[in-house]
Backbone as a ProteinNet text record, in pm:
[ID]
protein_1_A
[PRIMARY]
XXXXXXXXXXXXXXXXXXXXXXXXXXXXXXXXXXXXXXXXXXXXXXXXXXXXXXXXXXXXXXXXXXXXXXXXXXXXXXXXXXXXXXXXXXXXXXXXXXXXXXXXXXXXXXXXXXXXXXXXXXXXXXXXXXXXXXXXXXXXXXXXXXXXXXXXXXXXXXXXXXXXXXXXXXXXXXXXXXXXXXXXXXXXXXXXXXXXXXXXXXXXXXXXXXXXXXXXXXXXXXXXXXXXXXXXXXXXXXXXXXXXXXXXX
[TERTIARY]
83.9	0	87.4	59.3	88.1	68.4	146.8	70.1	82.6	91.2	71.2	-78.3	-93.5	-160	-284.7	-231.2	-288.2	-280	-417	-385.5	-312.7	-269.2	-180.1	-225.8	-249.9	-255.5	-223.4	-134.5	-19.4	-29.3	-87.8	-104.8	-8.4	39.8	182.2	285.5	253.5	334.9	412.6	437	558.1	676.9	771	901.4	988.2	1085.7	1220.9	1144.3	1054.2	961.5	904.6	806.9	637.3	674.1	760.6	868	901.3	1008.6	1056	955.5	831.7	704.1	679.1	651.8	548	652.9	709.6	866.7	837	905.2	898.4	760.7	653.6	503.6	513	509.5	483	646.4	735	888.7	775.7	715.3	640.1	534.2	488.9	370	253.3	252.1	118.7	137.8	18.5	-49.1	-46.4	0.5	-16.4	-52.5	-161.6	-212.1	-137.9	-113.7	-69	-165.7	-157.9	-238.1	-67	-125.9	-24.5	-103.2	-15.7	-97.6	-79.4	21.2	79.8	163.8	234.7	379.2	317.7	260.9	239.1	334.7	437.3	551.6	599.9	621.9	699.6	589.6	449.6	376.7	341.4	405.8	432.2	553.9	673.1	805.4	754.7	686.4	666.5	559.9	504.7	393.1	487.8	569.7	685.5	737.2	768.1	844.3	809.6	655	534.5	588.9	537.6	547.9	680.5	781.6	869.8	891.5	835.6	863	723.4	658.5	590.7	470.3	416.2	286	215.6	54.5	-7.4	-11.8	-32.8	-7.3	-151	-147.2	-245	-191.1	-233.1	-223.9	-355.8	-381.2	-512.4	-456.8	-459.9	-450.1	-540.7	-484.1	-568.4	-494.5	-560.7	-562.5	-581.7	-545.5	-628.6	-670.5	-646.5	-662.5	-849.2	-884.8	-1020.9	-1121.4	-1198.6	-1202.6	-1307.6	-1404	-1469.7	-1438.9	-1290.4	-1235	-1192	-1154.9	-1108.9	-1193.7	-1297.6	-1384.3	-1396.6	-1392.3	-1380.3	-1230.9	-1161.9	-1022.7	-1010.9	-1048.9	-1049.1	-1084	-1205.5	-1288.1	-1268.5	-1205.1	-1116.3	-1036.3	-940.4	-843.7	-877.6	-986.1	-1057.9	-1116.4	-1193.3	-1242.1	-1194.9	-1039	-941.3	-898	-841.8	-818	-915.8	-1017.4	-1174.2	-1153.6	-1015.3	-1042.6	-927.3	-955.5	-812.1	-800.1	-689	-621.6	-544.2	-439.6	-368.2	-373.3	-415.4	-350.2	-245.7	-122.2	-31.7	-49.6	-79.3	-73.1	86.9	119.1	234.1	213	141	88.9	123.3	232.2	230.5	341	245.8	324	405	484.6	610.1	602.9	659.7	716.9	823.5	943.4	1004.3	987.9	941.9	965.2	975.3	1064.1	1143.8	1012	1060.3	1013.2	918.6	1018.5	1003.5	923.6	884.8	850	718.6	645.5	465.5	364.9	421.9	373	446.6	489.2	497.6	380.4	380.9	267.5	106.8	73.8	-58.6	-162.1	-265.1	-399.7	-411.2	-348.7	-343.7	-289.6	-121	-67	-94.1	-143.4	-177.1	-241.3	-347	-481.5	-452.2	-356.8	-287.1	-221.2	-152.8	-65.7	-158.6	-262.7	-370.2	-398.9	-473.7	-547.5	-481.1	-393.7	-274	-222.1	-167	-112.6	-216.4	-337.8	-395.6	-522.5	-613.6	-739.5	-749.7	-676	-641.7	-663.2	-528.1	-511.5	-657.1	-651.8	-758.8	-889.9	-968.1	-1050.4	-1060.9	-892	-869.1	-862	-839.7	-871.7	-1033.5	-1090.7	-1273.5	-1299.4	-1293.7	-1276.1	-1264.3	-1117.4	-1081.2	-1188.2	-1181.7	-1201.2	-1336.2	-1474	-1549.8	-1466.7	-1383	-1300.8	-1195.9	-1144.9	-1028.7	-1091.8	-1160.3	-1263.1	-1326.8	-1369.7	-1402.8	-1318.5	-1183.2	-1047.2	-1009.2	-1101.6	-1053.3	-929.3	-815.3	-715.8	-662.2	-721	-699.3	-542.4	-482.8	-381.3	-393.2	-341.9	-274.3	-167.1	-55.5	61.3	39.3	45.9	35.8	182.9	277.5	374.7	383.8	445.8	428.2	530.3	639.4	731.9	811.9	970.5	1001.9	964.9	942.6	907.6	772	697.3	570.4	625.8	705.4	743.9	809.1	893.8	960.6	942.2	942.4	936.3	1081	1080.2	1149.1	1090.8	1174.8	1096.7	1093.4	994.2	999	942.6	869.3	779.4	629.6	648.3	502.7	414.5	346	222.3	266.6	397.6	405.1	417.8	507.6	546.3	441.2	332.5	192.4	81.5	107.8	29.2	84.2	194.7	233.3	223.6	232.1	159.4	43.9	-36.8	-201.7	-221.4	-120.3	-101.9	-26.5	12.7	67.4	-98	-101.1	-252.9	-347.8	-383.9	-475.2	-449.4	-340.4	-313.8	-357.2	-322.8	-355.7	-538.8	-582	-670.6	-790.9	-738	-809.5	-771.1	-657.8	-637.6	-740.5	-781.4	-894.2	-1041	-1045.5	-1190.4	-1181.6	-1032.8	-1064.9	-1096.6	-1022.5	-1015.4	-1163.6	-1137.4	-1025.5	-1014.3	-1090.1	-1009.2	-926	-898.4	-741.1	-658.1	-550.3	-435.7	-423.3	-337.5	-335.9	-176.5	-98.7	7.2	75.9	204.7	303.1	453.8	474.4	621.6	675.4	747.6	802.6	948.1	928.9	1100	1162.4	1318.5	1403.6	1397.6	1526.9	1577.7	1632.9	1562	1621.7	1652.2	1748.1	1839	1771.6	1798.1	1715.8	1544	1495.2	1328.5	1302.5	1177.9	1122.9	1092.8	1091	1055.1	1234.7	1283.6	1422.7	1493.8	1457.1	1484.6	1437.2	1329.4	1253.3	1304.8	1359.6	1428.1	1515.2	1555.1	1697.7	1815	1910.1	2034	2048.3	2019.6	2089.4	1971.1	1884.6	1774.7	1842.4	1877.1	1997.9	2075.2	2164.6	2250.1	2256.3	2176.5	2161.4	2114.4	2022.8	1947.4	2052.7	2188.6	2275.4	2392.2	2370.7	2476.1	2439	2293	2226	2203	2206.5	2209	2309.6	2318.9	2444.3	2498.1	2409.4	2478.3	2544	2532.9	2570.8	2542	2428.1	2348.8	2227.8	2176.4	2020	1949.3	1855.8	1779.5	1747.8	1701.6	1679.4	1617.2	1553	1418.4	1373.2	1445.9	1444.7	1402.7	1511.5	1437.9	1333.8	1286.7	1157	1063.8	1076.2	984.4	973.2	1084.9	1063.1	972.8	1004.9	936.8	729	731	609.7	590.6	632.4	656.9	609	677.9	659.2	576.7	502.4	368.9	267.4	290	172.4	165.1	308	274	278.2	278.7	224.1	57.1	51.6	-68.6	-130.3	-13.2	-72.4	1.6	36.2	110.7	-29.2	-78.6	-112.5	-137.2	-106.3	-134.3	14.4	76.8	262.8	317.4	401.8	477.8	625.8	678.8	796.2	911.6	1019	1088.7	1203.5	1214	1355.5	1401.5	1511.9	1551.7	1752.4	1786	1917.5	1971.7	1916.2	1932.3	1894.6	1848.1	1814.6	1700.5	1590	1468.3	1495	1584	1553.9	1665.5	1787.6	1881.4	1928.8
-119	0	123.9	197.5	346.8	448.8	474.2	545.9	724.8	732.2	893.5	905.6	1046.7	1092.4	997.6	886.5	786.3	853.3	850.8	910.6	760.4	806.3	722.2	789.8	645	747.1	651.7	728.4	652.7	662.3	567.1	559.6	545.5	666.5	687	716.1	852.4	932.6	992.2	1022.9	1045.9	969	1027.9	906.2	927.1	813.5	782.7	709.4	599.7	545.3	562.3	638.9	715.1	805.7	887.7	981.3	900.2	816.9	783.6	695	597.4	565.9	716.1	784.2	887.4	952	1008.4	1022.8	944.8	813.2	728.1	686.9	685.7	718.9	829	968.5	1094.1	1045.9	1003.2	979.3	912.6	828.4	707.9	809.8	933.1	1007.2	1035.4	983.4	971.6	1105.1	1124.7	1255.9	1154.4	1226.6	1120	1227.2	1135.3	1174.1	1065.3	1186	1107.4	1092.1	1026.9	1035.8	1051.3	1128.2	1153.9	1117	1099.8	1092.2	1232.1	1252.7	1412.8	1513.9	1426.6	1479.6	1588.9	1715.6	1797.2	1868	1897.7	1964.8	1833.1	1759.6	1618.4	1591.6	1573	1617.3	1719.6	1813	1914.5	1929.6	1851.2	1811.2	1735.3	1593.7	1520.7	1548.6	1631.4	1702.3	1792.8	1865.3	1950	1866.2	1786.2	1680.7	1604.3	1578.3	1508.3	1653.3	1762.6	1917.7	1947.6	1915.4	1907.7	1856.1	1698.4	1632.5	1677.3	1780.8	1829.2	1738.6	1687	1616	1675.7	1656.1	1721.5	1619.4	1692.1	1625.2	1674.6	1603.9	1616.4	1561.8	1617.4	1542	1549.8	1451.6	1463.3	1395	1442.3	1365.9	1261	1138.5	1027.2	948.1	895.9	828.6	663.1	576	464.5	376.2	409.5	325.6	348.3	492	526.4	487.3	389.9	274.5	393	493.9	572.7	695.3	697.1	808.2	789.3	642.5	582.4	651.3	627.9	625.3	817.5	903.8	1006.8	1100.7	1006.6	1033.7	985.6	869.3	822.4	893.5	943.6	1009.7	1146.6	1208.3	1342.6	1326.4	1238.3	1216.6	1207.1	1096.7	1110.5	1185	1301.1	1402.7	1494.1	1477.2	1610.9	1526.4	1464.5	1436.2	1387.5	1344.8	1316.1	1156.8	1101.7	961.4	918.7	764.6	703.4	541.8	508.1	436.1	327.2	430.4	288.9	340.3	239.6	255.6	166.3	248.3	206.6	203.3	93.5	86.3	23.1	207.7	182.6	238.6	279.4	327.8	207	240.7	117.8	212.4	110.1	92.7	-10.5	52.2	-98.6	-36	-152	-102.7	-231.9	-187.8	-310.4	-391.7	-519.5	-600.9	-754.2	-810.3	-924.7	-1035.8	-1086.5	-1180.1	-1291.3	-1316.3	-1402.7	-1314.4	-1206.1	-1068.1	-1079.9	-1189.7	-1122	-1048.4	-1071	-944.3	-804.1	-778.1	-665.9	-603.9	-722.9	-770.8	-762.2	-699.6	-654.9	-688.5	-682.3	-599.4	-513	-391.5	-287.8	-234.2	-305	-326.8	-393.6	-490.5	-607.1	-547	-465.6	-392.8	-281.2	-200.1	-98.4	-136	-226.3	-303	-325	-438.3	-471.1	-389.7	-288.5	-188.4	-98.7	-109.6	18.9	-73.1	-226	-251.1	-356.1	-430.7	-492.2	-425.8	-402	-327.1	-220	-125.9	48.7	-47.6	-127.8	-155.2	-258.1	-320.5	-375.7	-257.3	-195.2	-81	41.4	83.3	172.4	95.4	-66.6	-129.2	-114	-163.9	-164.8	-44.4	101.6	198.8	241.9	196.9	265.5	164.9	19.3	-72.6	-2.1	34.5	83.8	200.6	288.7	386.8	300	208.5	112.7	89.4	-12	-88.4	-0.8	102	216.4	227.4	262.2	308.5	175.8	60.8	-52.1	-137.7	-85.4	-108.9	-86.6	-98.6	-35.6	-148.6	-58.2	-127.5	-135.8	-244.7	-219.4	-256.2	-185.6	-248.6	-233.4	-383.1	-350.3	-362	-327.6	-301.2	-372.3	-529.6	-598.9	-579.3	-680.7	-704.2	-813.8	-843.6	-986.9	-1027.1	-974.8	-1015.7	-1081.9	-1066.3	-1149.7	-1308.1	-1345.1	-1437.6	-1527.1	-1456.8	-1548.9	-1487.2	-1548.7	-1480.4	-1439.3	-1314.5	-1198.1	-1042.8	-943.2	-820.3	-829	-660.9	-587.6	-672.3	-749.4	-825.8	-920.8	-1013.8	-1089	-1046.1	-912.8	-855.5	-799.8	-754.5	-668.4	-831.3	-883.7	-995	-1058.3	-1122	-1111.4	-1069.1	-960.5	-827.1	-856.5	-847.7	-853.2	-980.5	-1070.9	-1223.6	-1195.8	-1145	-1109.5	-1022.2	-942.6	-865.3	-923.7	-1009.5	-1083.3	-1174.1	-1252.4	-1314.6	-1234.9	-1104.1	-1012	-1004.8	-953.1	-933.3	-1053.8	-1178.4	-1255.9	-1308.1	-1271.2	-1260.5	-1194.2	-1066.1	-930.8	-1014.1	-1000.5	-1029.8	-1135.6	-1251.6	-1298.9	-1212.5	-1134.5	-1063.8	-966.3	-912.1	-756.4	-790	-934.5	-941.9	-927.1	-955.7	-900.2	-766.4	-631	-511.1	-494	-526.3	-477.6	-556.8	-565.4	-648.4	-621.3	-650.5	-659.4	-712.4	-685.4	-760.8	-670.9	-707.3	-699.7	-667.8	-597.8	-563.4	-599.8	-713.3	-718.4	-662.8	-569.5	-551.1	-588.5	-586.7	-551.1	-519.1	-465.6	-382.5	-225.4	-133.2	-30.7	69.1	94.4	175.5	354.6	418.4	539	563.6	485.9	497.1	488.1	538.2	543.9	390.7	294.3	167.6	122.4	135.8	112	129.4	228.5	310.7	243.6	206.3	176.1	-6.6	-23.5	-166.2	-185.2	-288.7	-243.2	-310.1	-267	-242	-388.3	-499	-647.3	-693.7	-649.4	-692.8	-627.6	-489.7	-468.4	-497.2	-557.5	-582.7	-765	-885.3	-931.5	-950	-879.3	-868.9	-861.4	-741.1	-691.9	-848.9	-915.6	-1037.9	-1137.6	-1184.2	-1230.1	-1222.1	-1080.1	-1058.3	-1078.1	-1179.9	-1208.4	-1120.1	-978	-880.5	-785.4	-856.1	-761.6	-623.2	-600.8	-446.5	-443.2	-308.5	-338.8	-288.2	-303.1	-276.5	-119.7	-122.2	35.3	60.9	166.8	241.3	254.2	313.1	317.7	187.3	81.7	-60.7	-72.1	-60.7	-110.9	32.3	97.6	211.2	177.8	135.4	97.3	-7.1	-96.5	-221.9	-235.2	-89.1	-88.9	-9.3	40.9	122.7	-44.8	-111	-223.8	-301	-353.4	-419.2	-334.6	-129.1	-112.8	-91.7	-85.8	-102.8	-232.6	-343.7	-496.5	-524.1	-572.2	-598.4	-720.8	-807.6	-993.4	-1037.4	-952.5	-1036.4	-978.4	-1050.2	-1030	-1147.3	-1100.2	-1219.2	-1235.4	-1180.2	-1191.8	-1103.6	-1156.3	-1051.5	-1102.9	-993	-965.4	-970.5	-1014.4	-966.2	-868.8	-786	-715.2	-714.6	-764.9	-753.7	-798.4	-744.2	-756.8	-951.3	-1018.9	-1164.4	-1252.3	-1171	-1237	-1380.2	-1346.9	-1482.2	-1569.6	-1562.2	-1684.4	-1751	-1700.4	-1796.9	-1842.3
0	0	0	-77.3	-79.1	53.2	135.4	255.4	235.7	83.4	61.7	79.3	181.5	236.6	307.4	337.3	436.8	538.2	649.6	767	912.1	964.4	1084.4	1185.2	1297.4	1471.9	1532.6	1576.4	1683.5	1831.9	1877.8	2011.3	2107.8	2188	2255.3	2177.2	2141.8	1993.8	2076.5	2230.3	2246.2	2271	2306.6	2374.8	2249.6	2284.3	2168.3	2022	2063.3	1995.6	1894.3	2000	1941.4	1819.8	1863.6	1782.6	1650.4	1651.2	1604	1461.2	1503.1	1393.2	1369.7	1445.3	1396	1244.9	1263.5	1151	1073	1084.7	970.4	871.4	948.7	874.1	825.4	892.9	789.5	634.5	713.4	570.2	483.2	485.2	421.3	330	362	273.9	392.1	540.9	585.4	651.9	680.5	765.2	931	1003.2	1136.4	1256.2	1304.9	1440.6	1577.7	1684.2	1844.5	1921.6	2002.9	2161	2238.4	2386.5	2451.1	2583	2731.2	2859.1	2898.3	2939.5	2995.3	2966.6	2841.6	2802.4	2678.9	2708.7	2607.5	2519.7	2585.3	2513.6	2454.2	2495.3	2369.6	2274.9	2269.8	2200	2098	2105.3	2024.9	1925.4	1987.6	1955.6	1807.7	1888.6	1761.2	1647.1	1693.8	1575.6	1493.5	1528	1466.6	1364.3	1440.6	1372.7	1205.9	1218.1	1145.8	1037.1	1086	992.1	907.1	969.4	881.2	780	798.8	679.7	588.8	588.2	513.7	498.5	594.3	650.3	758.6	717.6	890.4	995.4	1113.5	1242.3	1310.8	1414.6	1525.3	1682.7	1761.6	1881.5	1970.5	2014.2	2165.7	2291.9	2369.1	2526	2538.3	2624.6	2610	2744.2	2838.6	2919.6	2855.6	2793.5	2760.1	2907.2	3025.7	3065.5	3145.1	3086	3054.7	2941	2971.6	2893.8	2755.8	2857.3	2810.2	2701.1	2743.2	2654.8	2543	2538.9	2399.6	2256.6	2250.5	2131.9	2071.3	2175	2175.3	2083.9	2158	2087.6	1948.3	1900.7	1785.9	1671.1	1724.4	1639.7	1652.6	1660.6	1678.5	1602	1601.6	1491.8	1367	1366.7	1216.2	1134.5	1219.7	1172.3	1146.2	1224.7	1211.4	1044.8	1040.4	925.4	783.6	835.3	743.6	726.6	775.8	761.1	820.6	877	934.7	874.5	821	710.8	860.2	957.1	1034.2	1159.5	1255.5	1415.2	1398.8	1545.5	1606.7	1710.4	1806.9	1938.5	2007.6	2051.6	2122	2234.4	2304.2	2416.1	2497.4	2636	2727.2	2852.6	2969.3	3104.8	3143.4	3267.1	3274.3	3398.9	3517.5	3651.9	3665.5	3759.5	3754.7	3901.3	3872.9	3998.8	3965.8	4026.7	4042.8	4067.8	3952.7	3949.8	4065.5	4160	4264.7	4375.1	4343.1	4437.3	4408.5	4470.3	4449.2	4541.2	4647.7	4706.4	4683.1	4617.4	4558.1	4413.1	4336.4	4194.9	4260.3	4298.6	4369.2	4248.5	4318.4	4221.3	4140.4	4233.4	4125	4041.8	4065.7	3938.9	3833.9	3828	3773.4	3684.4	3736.7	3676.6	3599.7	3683.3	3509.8	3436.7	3488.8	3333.4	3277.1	3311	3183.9	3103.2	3209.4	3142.4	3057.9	3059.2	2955.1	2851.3	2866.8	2753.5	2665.3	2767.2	2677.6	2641.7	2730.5	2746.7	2607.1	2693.4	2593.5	2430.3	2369.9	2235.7	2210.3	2251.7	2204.1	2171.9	2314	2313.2	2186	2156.7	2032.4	1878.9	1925.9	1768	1797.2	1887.8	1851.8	1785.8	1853	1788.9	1673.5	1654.8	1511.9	1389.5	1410.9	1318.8	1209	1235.2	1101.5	1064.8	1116.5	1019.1	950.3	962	864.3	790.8	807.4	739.4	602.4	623.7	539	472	511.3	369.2	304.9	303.2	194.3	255.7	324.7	327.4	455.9	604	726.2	744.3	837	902.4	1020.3	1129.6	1296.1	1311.7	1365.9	1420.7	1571.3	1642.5	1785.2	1789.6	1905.2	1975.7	2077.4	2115.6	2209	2271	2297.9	2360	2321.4	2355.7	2385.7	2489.8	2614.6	2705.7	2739.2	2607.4	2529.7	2476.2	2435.8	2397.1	2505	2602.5	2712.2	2848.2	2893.5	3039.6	3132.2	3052	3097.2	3073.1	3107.2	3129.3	3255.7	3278.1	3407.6	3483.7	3518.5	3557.6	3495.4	3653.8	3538.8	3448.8	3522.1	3478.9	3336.5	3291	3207.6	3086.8	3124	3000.8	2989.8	3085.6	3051.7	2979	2982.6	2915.3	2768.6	2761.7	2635.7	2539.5	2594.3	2595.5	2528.5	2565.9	2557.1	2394.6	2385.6	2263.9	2208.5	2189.8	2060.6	1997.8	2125.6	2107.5	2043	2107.1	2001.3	1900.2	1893.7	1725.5	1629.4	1674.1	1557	1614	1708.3	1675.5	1566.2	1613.5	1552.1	1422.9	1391.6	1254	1177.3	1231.7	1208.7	1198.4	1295.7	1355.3	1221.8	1182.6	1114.2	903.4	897	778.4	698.6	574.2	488.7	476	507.6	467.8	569.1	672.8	828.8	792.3	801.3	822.4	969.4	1035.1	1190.7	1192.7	1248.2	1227.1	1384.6	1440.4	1576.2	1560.9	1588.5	1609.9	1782.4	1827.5	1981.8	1968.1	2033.9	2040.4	2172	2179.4	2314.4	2360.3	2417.5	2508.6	2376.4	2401.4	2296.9	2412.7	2380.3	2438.7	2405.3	2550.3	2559	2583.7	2599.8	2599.7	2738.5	2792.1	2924.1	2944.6	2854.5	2910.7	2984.1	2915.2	2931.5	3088.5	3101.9	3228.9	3351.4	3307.4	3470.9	3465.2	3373.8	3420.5	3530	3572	3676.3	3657.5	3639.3	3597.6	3540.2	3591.4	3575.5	3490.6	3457.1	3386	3215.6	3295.5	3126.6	3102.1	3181.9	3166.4	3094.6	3170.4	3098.7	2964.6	2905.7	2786.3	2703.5	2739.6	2633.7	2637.7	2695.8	2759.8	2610.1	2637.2	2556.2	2383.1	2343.6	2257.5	2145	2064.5	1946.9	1853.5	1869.3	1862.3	1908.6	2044	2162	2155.8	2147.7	2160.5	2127.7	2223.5	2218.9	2076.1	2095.8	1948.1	1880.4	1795.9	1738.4	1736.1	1761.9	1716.4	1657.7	1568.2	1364.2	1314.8	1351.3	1291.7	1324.8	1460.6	1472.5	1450.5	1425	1341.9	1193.2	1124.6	974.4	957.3	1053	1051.9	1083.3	1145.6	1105.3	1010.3	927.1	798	715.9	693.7	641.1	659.7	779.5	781.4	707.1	768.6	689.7	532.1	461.6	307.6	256.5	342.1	281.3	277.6	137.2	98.5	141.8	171.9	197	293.5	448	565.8	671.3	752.1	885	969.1	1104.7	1200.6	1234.6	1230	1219.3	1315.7	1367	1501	1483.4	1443.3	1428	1548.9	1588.9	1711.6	1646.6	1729	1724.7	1822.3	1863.7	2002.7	1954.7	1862.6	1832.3	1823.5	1861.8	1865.1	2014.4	2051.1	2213.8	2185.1	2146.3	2168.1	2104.4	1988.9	1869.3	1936.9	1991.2	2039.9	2205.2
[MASK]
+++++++++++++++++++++++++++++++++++++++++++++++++++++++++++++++++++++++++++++++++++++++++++++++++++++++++++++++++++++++++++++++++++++++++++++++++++++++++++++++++++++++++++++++++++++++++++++++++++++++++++++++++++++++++++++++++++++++++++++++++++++++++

């Protein structure tokens, strides 16, 4: 698919990330819309950003873990633009706790992880899906994890969560066909991002141990890489890892 003047909304358009798809979609031809939680000035950064490369931008504030606000936001985006072509659900929480630590893994952690990494994406695909569906050709890239594939990461709840969004995806991908493709990007450990940070030190340190390239992953790659699910015409149900060589070996 052609993503000139395709509209994009990128769920958790700020960060090293959010930034970084949002760029590589407007490089690609698209007009791209963000959701942000609080970060308004980085919000503005990456709308700048969208403008430069001589594409329009949008941003709305969005809580996803307001199950109510979802549908509101969607449709703001769409109307700001008159139509929406792809979601990116990269919108996500992390906290770090050890594994063997469950009384620390409460309820209510448990419950915003859900609610932020599985709830929110799923909630903004229900959403978006009759506006895809409409442009002939809708896309989703969800944004999982490796820590979806093995059990590692910040903790249960999060590699869990992400577990759950790999599963969606090839669900939806069933639910959305044939006009959605649906397809997953899991990445690493990428160096510089707010997920990164709240790891703790030996949790990075192994990952980079692990890796047969000995270094963490890119941004860019995994920003191109959803550049690439959404101009494929015949892949969905597929989740990609980037994580420099860590899961496969």
């Amino acid at each position: 698919m052609d993503l000139k003047d395709r509209v994009a909304l990128v769920a958790g358009g700020t960060g090293l990330l959010g930034t970084a798809i949002a760029r590589a979609l407007a490089g690609a031809g698209a007009h791209v819309g963000i959701t942000y939680l609080e970060r308004r000035d980085a919000a503005r950064e990456t709308c700048a950003a969208v403008e430069t490369l001589g594409r329009r931008a949008w941003s709305g504030a969005l809580d996803q873990t307001d199950a109510d606000a979802i549908p509101g936001a969607v449709e703001a985006a769409a109307k700001h633009f008159g139509r929406l072509d792809v979601l990116v659900n990269n919108a996500g929480w992390n906290i770090s706790i050890p594994y063997p630590d469950l009384e620390a893994l409460d309820a209510a952690v448990w419950d915003r992880l859900f609610s932020t990494n599985l709830r929110g994406p799923y909630l903004l695909c229900r959403a978006a899906a009759p506006r895809l569906k409409a442009s002939g050709a809708g896309r989703i890239v969800n944004i999982a994890s490796v820590a979806g594939l093995n059990p590692g990461g910040s903790s249960i709840a999060y590699a869990t969560s992400k577990a759950g969004l790999i599963h969606l995806t090839r669900c939806l991908a069933v639910a959305l066909a044939p006009e959605v493709s649906v397809n997953c990007v899991a990445p690493g450990l990428m160096d510089g991002t707010r997920m990164t940070s709240r790891l703790r030190p030996e949790v990075v340190q192994g990952a980079l141990q692990r890796a047969v390239l000995h270094r963490a992953a890119s941004v860019e790659d995994v920003a191109a890489q959803v550049v690439a699910f959404c101009r494929s015409d015949s892949v969905t149900g597929q989740v990609l890892n980037i994580d420099a060589g860590v899961f496969f070996h």
